[in-house]
C-alpha positions in Angstrom: 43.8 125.5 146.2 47.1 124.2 144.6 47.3 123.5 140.9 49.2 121.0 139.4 50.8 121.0 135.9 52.5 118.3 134.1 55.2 119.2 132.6 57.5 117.0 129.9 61.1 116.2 131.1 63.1 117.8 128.2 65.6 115.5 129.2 64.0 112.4 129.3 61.0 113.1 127.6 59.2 111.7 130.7 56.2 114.0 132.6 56.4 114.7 135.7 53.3 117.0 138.3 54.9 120.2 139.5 52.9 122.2 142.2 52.2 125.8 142.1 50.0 128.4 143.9 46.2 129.0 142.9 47.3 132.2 140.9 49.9 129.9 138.7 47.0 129.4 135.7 46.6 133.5 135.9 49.8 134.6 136.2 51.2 132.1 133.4 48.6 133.6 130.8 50.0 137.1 131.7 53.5 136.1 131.2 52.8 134.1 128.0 51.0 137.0 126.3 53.1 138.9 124.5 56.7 138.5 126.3 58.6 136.9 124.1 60.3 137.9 120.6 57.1 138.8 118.8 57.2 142.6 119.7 61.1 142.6 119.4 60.7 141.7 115.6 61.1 144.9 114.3 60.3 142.9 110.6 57.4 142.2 111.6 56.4 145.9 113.0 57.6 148.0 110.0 55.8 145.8 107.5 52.3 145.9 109.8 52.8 149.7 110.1 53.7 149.9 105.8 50.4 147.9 105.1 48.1 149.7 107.7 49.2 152.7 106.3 48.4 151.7 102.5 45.1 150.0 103.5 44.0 153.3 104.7 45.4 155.3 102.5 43.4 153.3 99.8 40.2 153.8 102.0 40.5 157.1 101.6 41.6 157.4 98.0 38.2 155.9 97.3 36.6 157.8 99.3 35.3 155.5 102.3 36.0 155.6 105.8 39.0 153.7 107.3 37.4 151.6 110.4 40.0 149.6 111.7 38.9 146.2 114.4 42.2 144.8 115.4 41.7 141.5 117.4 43.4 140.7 120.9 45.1 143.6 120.3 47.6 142.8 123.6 49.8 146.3 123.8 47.3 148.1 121.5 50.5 148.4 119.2 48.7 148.1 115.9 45.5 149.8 117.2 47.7 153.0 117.7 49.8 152.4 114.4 46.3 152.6 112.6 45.9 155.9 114.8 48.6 157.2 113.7 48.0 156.2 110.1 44.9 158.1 110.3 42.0 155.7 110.9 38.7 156.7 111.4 37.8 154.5 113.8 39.5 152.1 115.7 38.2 149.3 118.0 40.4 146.8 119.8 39.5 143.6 120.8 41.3 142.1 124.4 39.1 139.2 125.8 41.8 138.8 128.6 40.7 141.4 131.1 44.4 141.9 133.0 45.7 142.7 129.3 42.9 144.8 128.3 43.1 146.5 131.0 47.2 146.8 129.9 46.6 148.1 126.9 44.0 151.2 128.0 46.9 152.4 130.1 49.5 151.9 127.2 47.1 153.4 124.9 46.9 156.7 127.1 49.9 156.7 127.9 50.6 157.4 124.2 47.6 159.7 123.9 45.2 157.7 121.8 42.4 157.3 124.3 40.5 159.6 122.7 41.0 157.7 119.1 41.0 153.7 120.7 38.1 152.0 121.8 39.2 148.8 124.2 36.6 146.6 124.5 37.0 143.6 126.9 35.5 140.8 124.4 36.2 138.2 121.6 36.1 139.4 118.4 33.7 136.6 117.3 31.2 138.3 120.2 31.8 141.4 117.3 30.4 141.9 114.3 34.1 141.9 111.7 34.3 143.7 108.8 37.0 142.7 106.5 40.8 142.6 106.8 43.5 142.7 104.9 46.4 139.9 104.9 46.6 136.5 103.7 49.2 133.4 104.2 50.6 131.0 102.2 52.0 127.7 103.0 55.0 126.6 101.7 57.0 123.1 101.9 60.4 121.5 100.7 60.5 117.7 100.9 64.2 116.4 102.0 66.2 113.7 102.8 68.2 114.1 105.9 70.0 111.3 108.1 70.4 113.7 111.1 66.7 114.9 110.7 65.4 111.3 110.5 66.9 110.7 113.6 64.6 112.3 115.3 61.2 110.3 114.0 62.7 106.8 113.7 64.0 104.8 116.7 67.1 102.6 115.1 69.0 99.0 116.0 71.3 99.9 118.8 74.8 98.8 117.9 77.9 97.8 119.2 80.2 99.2 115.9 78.5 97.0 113.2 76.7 94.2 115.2 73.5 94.8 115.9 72.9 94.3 119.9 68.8 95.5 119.8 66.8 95.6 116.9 64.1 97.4 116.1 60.7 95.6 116.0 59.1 95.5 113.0 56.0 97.7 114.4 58.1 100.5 115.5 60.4 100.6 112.1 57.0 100.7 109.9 55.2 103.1 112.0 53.5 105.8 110.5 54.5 108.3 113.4 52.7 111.1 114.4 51.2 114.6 112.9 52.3 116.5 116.1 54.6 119.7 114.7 58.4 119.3 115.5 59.3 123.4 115.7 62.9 124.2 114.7 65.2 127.2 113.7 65.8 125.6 110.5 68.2 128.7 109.7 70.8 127.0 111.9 70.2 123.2 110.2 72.9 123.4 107.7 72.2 122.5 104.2 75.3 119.9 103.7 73.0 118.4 106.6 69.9 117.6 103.9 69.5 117.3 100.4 66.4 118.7 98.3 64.2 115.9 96.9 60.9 118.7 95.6 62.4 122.4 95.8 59.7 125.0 98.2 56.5 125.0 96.8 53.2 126.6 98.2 50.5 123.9 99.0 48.1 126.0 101.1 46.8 129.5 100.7 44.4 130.9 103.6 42.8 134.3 102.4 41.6 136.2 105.5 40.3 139.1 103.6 36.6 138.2 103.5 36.1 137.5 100.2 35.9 133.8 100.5 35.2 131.4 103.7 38.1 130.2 105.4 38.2 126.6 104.8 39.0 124.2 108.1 39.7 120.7 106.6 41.0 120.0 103.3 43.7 118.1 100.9 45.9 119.3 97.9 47.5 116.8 95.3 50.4 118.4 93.5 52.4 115.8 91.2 55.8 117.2 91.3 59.5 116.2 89.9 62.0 115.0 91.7 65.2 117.5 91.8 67.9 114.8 93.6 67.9 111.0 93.2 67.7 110.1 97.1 65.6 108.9 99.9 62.2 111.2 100.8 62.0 111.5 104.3 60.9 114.6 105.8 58.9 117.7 105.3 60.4 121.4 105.8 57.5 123.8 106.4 57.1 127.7 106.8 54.9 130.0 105.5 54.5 133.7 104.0 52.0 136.4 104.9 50.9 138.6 102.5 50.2 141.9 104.3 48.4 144.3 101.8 45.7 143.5 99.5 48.0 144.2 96.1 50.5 141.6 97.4 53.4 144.0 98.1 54.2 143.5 101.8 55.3 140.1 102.1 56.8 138.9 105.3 58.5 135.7 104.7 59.3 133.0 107.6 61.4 131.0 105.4 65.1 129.8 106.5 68.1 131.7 105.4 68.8 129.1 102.9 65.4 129.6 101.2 64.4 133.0 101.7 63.2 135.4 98.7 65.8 137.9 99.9 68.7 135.3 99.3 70.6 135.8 102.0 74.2 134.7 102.6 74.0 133.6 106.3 71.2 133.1 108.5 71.8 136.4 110.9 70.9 138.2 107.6 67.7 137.6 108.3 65.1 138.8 110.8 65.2 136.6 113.9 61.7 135.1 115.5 60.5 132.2 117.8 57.4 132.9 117.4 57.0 132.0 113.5 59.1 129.4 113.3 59.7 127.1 111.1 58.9 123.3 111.4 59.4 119.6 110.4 56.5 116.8 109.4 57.5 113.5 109.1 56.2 111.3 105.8 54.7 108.1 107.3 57.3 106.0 105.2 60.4 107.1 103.6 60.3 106.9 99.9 63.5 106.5 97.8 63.0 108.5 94.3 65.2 109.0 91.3 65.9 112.4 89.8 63.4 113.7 87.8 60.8 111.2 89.1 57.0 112.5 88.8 56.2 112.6 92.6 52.7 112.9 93.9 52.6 114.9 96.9 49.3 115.1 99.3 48.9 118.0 101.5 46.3 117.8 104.4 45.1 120.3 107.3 42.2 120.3 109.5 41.7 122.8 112.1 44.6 121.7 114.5 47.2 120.0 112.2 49.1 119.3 109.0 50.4 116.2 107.4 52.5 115.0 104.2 52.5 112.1 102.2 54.5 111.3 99.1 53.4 108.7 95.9 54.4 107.6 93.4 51.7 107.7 90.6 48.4 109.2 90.9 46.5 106.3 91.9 45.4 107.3 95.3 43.8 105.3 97.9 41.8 106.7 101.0 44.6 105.9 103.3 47.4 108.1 101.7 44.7 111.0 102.6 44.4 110.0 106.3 46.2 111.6 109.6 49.1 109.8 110.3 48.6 107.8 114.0 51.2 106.1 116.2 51.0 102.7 116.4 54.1 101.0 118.5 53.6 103.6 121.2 57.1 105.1 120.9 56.4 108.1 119.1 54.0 109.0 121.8 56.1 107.7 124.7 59.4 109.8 123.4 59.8 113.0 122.8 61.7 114.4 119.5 65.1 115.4 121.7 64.9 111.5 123.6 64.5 109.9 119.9 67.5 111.6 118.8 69.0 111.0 122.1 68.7 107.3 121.8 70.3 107.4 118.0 72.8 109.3 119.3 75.9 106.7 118.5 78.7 108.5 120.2 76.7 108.3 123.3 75.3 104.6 123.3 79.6 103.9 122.3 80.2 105.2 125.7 77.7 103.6 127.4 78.4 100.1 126.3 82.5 100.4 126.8 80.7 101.0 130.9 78.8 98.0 130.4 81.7 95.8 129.0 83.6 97.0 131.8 80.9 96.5 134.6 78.8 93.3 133.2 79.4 89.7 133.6 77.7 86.6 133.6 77.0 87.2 137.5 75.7 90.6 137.2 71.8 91.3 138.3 71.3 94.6 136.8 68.1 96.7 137.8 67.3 99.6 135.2 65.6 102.7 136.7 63.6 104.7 134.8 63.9 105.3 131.4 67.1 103.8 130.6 65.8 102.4 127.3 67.4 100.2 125.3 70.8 100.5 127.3 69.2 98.2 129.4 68.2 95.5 127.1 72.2 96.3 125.8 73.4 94.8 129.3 71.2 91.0 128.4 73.1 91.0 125.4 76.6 91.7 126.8 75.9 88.8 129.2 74.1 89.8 132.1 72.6 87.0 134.4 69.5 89.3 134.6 68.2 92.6 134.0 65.0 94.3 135.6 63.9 96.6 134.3 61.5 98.9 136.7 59.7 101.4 134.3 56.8 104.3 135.8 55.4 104.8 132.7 53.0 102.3 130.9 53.9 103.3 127.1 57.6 103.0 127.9 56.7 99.4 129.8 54.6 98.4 126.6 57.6 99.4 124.1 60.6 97.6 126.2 58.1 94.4 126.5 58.0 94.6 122.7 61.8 94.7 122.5 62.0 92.0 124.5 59.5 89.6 122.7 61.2 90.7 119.3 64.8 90.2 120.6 63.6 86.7 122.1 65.4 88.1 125.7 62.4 87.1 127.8 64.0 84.8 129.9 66.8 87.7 130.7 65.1 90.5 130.9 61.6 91.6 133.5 59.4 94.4 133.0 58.0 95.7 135.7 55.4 98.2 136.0 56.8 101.3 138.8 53.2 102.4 139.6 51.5 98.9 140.5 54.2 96.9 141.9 54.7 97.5 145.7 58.2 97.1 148.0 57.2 93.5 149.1 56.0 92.5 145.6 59.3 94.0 144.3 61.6 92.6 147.4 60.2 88.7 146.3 60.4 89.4 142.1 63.9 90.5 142.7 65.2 87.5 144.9 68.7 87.9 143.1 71.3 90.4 144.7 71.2 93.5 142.4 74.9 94.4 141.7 74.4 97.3 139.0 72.2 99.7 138.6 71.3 101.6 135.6 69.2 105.2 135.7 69.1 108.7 134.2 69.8 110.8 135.5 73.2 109.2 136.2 74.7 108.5 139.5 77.8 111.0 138.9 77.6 114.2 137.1 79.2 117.5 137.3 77.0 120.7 136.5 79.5 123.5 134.2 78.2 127.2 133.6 79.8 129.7 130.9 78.7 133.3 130.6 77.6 134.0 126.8 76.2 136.2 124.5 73.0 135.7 122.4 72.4 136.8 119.0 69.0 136.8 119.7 67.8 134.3 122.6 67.9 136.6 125.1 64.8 138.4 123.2 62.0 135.8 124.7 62.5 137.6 128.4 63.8 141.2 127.2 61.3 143.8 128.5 59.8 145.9 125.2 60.2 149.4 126.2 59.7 150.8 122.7 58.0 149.6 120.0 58.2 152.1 117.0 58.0 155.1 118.7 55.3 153.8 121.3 56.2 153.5 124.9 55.3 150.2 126.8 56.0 150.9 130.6 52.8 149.5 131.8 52.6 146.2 129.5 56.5 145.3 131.1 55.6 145.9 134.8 52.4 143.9 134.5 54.5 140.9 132.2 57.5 141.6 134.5 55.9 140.4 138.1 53.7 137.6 136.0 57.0 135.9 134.9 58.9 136.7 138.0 55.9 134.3 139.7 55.6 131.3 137.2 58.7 131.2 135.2 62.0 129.5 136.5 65.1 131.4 136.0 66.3 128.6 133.7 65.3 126.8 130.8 66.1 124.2 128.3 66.7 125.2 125.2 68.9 123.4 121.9 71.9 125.8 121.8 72.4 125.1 118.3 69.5 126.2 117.4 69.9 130.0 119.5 74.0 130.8 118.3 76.0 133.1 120.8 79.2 133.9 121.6 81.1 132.7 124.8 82.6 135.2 127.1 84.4 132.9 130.0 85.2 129.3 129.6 83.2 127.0 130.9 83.6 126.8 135.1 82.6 123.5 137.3 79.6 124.9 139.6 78.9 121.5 141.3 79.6 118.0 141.5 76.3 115.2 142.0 77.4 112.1 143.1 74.3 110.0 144.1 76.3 106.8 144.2 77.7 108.1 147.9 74.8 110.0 149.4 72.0 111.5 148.5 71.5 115.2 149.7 68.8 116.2 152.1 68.9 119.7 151.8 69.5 122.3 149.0 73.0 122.5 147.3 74.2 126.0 147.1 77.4 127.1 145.7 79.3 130.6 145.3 81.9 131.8 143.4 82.5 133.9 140.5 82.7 133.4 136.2 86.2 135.3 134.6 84.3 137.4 132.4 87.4 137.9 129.4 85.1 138.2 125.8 84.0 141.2 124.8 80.5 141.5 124.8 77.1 142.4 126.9 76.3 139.2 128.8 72.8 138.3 128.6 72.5 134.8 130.0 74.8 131.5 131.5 75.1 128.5 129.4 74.5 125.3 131.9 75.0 121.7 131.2 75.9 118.5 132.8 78.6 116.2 132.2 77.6 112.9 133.5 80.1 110.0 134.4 79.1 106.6 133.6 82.0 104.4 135.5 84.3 104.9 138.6 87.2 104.9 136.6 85.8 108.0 134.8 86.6 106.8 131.6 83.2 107.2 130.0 81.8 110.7 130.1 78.3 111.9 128.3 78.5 115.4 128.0 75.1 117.5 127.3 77.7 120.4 126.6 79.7 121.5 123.9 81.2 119.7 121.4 84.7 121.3 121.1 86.9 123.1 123.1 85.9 126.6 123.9 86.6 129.6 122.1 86.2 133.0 123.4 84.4 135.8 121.5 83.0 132.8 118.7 80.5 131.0 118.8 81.2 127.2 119.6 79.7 123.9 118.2 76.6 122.7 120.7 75.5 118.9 120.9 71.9 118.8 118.9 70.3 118.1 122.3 68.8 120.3 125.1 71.2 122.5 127.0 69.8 124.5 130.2 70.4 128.1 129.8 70.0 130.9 132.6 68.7 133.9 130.6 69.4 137.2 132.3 
């Protein structure tokens, strides 16, 4: 039996059903257990090892046995540090049987079967004693034009005039609590400004001596540290890894980490404690020095912010914030920012000026968005506008109404409309066509090196002196099965180093024919940095016009530089990691 996954578009935002084999749901758990960057962060390793080693050693110092439980304990890594720290006992917990079953052989393998006890269950099936590490929560409110960018859908303009406003239901929307993860190391500070400096608002104690609490609010009042416009929230948070507080591992930035580095590749690298951004529900312009009161809220999936201005609190400032106007639903975070992006929409109207008259019958494809809406506006006869999904049909239908273009512009639903229905609601001659993907586009490849990237597919061998042959063949033929060889990712966020300049590796041009069978190309990348090359760079530069004047490039932003590492666009980037 087939499975189907729906997967988002990370270029459009869109999702789309993919088909895989009935082993996809199996072999996709394997490959997303453990092989990524979390066993590669040697951080992270030392400092578990460091406060195994002192919670036993104070075990035994007061004379009581050291009985170690560590839960879903994937390689058995810290199982056999706490062996080798001299634990008692040791039981490790591994519900997923293909990993259990990993970790036995990776345990014997390093001669600890006689001192590990793997059993094939949920620690909640157990009876836990206590541990031994905490976290706390920490936040930094900003204000941040580029950030905002990517919560708030803005008037698309033509230089100053506004073409398409922004209805008044999708500018006041409260947004949504869903997490926006980002390598805030690489978001510059002359790209925000502080409005409350870090602060802790949550502490979760693990050790047992209180019940960890699911659902709850803080209320901190707080002074303002910049005059400026509260927008955003910055969140990371610290683990406390010993029970006298002395090993700390700390997820903050570079620009606000205890160890006060002076660039971010002074830190430790991780994805998989990343940092991450919450939008308030309204931006809030303060004055230095202003008493702020911030509200903190969790329940057992989420966190959200809010921000006042006195103490008098009303039950809504408490509540989760909720989309309203459908967009923040419809869009992802990387499509938001992709529709703010003014360079781009610049380009895309000199096409339209170029293409649109008072005779053209456009049809929009997809979701072209409020370029569509750009080509009423510029003097289009007609624009259709044929949309698959229902949100992004509700949102344009609201544009419409609020930029009173209704007798222009036609919504029409992809999914319920049918050829003949479409055939008699378009009666007109279509004579341009607006889609993305683009008609034109050329796909460029550059062989680069990672700082760090290439750590999410790197196989572990060794971790701390343990070997870990049989956890890489068994991730190694998962991944091979479920994982595509490329993937995006925001190459601003992951720096490297370019070793070639970029090369052409084919040209799309769906305006002339449209291929039935696989493109293939050959060929060869001049390989002139110095450097190990540990993945290919790929993006598309699409062409808007004939004339080839107008180019959106998902690319670079400056010419090429070998052996530095080159300005990317703040938007996805496809990357073959070898």
């Amino acid at each position: 039996m087939s499975v189907f996954t729906n997967k988002a578009n990370p270029i459009t935002g869109k999702m789309e059903w993919e088909m895989h084999d009935d082993d996809y749901d199996y072999n996709q758990e394997i490959a997303r257990s453990s092989y990524a960057d979390m066993l590669h962060d040697t951080e992270r390793n030392v400092k578990y090892q460091i406060a195994l080693e002192s919670a036993i050693k104070l075990m035994h110092a007061n004379g009581k046995p050291a009985h170690v439980l560590d839960i879903g304990t994937g390689t058995g890594l810290l199982a056999m540090m706490a062996a080798r720290a001299g634990a008692d006992t040791i039981i490790a917990c591994e519900a997923f049987e293909p990993v259990g079953k990993c970790a036995q052989q990776v345990i014997k393998q390093n001669g600890f079967s006689d001192r590990i006890k793997v059993i094939p269950k949920r620690s909640t099936a157990l009876t836990v004693g206590p541990k031994f590490h905490a976290h706390k929560e920490l936040l930094e409110v900003v204000e941040s034009d580029l950030v905002w960018r990517w919560n708030s859908l803005r008037p698309l303009q033509d230089n100053k005039e506004i073409l398409v406003d922004t209805p008044l239901d999708v500018r006041n929307c409260a947004g949504a609590a869903a997490v926006h993860d980002i390598q805030l190391s690489q978001l510059s500070p002359k790209l925000f400004k502080d409005i409350l400096s870090p602060e802790p608002v949550f502490r979760f104690d693990y050790s047992g001596r209180s019940p960890i609490v699911k659902e709850r609010s803080t209320v901190q009042v707080l002074k303002a540290v910049n005059d400026g416009t509260a927008q955003a929230v910055f969140m990371w948070w610290d683990l406390v890894m010993d029970t006298k507080g002395e090993v700390i591992l700390s997820c903050a930035p570079f620009w606000a980490h205890p160890s006060k580095p002076a660039h971010p590749n002074d830190i430790p690298w991780r994805d998989h404690w990343m940092q991450a951004v919450y939008y308030l529900p309204t931006p809030v312009p303060v004055m230095q020095g202003q008493e702020l009161t911030l509200i903190s809220s969790h329940d057992e999936f989420s966190l959200w912010f809010n921000l006042g201005l006195d103490l008098k609190l009303k039950d809504k400032d408490y509540l989760r914030p909720i989309c309203s106007c459908s967009a923040h639903a419809a869009l992802s975070r990387t499509r938001v920012g992709q529709i703010n992006d003014e360079q781009r929409t610049i380009k895309y109207l000199k096409a339209l000026k170029s293409s649109v008259n008072v005779n053209t019958i456009c049809l929009s494809i997809g979701d072209s968005c409020l370029i569509a809406l750009a080509a009423a506006k510029l003097g289009a006869k007609k624009v259709y506008c044929l949309e698959s999904c229902s949100l992004m049909k509700r949102i344009l239908e609201n544009y419409v109404q609020y930029n009173k273009l209704g007798s222009k512009v036609v919504v029409l639903d992809e999914s319920s409309v049918s050829q003949t229905v479409l055939d008699q609601t378009i009666s007109e001659k279509i004579n341009l066509v607006l889609s993305e993907p683009y008609h034109m586009g050329r796909l460029f490849g550059m062989a680069v090196e990672f700082k760090d990237l290439w750590k999410i597919r790197a196989p572990l061998r060794n971790v701390q002196g343990f070997e870990m042959k049989f956890f890489d063949e068994l991730i190694d033929v998962s991944i091979n099965r479920v994982d595509c060889k490329w993937e995006a990712q925001p190459l601003w966020e992951y720096p490297c180093n370019a070793l070639s300049k970029p090369t052409q590796l084919l040209e799309l041009d769906f305006a002339s024919s449209i291929p039935e069978n696989k493109l293939e190309c050959s060929g060869s990348l001049d390989i002139s940095g110095s450097g190990a090359c540990n993945g290919i760079a790929l993006w598309m530069d699409w062409v808007l016009d004939s004339k080839e004047e107008n180019i959106v490039s998902t690319g670079p932003i400056a010419e090429i530089e070998i052996d530095h590492q080159n300005p990317a666009k703040m938007s996805d980037t496809l990357v073959d990691l070898k």
